[in-house]
N, CA, C and O atoms as a GROMACS GRO file, in nm:
protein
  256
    1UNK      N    1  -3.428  -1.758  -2.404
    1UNK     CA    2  -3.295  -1.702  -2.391
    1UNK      C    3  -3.199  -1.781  -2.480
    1UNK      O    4  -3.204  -1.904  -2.480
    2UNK      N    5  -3.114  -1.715  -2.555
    2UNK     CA    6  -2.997  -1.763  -2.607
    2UNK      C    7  -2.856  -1.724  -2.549
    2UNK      O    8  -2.811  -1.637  -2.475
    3UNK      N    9  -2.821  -1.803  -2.599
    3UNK     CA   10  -2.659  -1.789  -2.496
    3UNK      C   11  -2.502  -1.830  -2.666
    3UNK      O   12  -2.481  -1.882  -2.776
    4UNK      N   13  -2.452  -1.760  -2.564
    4UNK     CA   14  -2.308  -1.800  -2.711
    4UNK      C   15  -2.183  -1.826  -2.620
    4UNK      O   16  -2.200  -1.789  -2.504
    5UNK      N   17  -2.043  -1.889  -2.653
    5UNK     CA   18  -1.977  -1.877  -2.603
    5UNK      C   19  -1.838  -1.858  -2.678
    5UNK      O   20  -1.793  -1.946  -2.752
    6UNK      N   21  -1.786  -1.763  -2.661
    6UNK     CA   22  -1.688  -1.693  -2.753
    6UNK      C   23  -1.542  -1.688  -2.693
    6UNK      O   24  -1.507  -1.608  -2.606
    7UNK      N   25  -1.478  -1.767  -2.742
    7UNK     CA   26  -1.285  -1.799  -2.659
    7UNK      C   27  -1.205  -1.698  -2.766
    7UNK      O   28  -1.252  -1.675  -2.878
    8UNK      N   29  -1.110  -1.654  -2.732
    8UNK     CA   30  -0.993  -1.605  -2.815
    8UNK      C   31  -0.934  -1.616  -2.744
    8UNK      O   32  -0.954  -1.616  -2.623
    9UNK      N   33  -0.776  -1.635  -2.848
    9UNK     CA   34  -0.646  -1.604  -2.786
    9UNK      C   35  -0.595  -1.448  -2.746
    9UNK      O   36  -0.491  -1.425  -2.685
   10UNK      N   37  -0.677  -1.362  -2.788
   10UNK     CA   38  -0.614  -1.238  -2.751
   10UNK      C   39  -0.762  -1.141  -2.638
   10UNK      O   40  -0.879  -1.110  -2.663
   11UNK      N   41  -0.675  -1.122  -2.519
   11UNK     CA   42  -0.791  -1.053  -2.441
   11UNK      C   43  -0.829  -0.929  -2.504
   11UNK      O   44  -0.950  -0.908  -2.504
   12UNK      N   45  -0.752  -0.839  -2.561
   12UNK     CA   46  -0.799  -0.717  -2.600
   12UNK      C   47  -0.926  -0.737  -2.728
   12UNK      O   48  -1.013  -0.650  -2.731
   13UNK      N   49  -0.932  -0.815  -2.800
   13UNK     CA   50  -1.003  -0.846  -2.879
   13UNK      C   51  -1.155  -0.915  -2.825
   13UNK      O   52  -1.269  -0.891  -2.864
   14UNK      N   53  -1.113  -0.998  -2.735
   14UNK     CA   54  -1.227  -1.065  -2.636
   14UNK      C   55  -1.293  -0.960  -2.564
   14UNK      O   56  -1.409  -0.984  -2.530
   15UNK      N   57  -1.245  -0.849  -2.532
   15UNK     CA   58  -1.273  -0.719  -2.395
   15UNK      C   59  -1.329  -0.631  -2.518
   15UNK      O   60  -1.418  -0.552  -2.488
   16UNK      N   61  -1.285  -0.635  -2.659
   16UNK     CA   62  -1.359  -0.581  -2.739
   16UNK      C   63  -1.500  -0.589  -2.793
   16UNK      O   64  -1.566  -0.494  -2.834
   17UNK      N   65  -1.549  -0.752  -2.786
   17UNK     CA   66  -1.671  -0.795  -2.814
   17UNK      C   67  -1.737  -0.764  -2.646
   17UNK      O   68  -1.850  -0.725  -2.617
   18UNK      N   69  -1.657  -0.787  -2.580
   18UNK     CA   70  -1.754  -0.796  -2.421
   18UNK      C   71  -1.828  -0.659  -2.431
   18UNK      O   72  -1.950  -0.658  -2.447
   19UNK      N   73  -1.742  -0.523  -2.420
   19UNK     CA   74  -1.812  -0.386  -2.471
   19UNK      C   75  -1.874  -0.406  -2.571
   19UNK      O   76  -1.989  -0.388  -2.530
   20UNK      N   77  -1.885  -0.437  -2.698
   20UNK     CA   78  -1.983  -0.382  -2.762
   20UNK      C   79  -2.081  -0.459  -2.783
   20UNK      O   80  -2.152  -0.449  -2.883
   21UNK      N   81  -2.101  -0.575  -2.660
   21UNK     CA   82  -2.209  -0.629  -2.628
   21UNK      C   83  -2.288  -0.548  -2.502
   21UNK      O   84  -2.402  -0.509  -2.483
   22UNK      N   85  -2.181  -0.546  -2.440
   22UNK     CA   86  -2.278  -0.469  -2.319
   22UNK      C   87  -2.331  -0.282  -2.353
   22UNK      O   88  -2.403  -0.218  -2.277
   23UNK      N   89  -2.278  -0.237  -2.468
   23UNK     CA   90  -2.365  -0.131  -2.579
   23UNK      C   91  -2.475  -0.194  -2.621
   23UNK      O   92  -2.576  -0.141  -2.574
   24UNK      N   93  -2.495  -0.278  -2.684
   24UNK     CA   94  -2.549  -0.306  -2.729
   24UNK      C   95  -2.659  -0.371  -2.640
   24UNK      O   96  -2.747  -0.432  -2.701
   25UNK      N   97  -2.666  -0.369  -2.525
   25UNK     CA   98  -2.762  -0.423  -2.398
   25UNK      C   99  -2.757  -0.571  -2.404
   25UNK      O  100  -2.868  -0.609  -2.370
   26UNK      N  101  -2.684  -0.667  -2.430
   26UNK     CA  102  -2.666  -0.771  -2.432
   26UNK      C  103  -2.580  -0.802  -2.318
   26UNK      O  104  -2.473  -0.741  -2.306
   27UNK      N  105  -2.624  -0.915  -2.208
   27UNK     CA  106  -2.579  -0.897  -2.112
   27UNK      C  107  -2.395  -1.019  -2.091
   27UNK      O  108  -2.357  -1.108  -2.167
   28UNK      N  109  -2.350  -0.985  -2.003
   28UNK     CA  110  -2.202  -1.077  -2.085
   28UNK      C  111  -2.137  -1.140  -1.949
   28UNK      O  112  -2.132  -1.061  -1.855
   29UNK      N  113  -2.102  -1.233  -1.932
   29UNK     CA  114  -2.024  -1.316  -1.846
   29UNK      C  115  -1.932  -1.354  -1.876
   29UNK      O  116  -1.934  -1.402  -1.990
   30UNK      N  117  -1.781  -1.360  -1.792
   30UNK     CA  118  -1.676  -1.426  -1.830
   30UNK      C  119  -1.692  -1.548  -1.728
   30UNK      O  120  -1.750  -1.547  -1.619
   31UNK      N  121  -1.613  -1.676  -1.806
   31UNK     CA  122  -1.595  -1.784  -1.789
   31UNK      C  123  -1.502  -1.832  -1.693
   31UNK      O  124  -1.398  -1.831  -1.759
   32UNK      N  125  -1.476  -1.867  -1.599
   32UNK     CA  126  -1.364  -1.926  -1.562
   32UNK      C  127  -1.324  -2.089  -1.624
   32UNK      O  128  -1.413  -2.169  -1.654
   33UNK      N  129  -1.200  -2.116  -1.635
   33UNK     CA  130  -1.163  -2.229  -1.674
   33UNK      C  131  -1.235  -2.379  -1.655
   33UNK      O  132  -1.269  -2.464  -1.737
   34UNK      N  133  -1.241  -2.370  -1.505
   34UNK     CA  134  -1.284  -2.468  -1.442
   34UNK      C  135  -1.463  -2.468  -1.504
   34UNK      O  136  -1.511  -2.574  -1.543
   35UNK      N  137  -1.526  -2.371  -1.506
   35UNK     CA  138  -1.651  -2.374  -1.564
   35UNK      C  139  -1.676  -2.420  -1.706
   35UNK      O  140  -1.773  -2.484  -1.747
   36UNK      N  141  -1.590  -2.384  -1.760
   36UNK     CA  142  -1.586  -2.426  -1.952
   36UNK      C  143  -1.580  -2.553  -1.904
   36UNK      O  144  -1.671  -2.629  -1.938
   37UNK      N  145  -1.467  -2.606  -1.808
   37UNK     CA  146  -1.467  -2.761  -1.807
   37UNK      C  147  -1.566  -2.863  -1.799
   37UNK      O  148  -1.572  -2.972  -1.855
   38UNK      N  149  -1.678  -2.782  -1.682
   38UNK     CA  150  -1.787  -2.847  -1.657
   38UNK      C  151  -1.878  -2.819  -1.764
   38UNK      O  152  -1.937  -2.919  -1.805
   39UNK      N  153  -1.905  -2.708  -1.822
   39UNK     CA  154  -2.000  -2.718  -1.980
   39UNK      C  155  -2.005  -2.855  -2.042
   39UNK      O  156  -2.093  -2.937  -2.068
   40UNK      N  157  -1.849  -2.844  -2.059
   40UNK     CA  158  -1.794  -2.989  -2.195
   40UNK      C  159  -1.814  -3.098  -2.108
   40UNK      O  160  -1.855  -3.184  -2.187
   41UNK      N  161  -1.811  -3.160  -1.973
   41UNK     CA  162  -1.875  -3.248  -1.935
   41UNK      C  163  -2.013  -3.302  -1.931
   41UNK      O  164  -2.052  -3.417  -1.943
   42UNK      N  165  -2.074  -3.197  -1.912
   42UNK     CA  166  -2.189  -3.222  -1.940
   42UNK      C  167  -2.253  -3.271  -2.061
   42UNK      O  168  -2.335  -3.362  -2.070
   43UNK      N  169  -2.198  -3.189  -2.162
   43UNK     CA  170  -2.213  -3.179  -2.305
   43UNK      C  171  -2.148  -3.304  -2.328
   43UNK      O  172  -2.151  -3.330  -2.449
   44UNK      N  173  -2.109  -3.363  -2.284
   44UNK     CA  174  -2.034  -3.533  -2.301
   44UNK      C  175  -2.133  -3.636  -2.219
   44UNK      O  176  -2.155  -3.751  -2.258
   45UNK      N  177  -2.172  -3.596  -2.136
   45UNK     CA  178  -2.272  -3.655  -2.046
   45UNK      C  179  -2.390  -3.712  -2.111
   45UNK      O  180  -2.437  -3.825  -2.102
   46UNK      N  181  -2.428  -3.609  -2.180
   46UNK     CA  182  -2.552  -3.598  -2.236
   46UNK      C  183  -2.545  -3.662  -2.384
   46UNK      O  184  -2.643  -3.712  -2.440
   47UNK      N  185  -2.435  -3.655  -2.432
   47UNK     CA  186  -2.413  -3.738  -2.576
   47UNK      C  187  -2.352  -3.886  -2.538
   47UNK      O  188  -2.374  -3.988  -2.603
   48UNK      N  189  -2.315  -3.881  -2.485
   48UNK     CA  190  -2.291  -4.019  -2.437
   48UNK      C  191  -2.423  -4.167  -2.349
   48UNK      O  192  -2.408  -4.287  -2.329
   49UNK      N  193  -2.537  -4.071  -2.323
   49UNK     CA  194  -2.628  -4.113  -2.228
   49UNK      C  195  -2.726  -4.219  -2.343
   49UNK      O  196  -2.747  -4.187  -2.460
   50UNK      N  197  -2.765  -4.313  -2.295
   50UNK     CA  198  -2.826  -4.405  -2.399
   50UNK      C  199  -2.952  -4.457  -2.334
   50UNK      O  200  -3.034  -4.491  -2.419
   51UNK      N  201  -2.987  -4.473  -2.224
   51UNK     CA  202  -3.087  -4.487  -2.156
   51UNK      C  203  -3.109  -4.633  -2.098
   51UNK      O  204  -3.193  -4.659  -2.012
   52UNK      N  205  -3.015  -4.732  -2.160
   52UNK     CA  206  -3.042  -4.816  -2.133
   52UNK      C  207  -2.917  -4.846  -2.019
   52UNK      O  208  -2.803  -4.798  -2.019
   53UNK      N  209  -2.987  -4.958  -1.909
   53UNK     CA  210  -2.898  -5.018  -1.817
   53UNK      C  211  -2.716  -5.067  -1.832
   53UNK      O  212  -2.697  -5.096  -1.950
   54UNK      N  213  -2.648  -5.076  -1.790
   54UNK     CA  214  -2.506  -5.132  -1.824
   54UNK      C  215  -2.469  -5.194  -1.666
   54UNK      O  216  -2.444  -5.137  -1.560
   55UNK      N  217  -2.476  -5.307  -1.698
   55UNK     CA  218  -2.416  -5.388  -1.592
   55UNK      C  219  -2.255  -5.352  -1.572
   55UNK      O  220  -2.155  -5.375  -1.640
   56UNK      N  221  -2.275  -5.292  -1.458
   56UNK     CA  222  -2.120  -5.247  -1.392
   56UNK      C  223  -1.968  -5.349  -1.426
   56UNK      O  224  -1.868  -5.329  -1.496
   57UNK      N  225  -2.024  -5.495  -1.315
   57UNK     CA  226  -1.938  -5.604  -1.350
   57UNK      C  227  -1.911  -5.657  -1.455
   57UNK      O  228  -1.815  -5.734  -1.466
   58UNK      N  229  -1.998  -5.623  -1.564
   58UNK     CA  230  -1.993  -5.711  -1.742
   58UNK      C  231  -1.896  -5.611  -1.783
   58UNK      O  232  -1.785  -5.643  -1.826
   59UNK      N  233  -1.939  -5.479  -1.769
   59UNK     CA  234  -1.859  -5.356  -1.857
   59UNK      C  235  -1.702  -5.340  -1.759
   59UNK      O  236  -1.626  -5.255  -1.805
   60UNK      N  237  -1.666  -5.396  -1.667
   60UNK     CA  238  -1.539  -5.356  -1.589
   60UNK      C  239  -1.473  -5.483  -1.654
   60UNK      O  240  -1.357  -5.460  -1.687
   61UNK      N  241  -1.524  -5.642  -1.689
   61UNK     CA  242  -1.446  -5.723  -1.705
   61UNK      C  243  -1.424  -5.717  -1.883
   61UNK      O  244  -1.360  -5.800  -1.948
   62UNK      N  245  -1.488  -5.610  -1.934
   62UNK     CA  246  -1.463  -5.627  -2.105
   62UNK      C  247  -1.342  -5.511  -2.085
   62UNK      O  248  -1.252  -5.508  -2.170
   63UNK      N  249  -1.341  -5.442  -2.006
   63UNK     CA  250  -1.243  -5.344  -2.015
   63UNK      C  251  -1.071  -5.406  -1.969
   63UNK      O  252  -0.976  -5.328  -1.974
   64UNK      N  253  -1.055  -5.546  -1.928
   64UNK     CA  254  -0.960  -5.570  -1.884
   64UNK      C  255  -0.891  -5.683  -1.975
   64UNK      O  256  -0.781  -5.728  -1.945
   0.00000   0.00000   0.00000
């Protein structure tokens, strides 16, 4: 499965691709806000992740 995710500023234009995806049998979901949010967290999660350990107390006292 592939997936896309497509924002515009104008709904009529956005409601334009949604139809002539769902013509086209391509199936279509709208987003709520709060959901895009959690995408890009994740997507930060996961680029940020290094595998290795980080001592809590070392990394709280370099931050101060």
């Amino acid at each position: 499965m592939k997936s896309a995710i497509l924002t515009s500023e104008s709904k009529k234009d956005l409601q334009l691709l949604i139809d002539l995806a769902k013509k086209i049998g391509v199936k279509t979901r709208v987003l709520t806000d709060e959901q895009l949010e959690d995408i890009g967290l994740v997507k930060a999660i996961k680029e940020g992740r290094t595998g290795t350990y980080v001592d809590a107390d070392k990394f709280l006292n370099n931050l101060k």
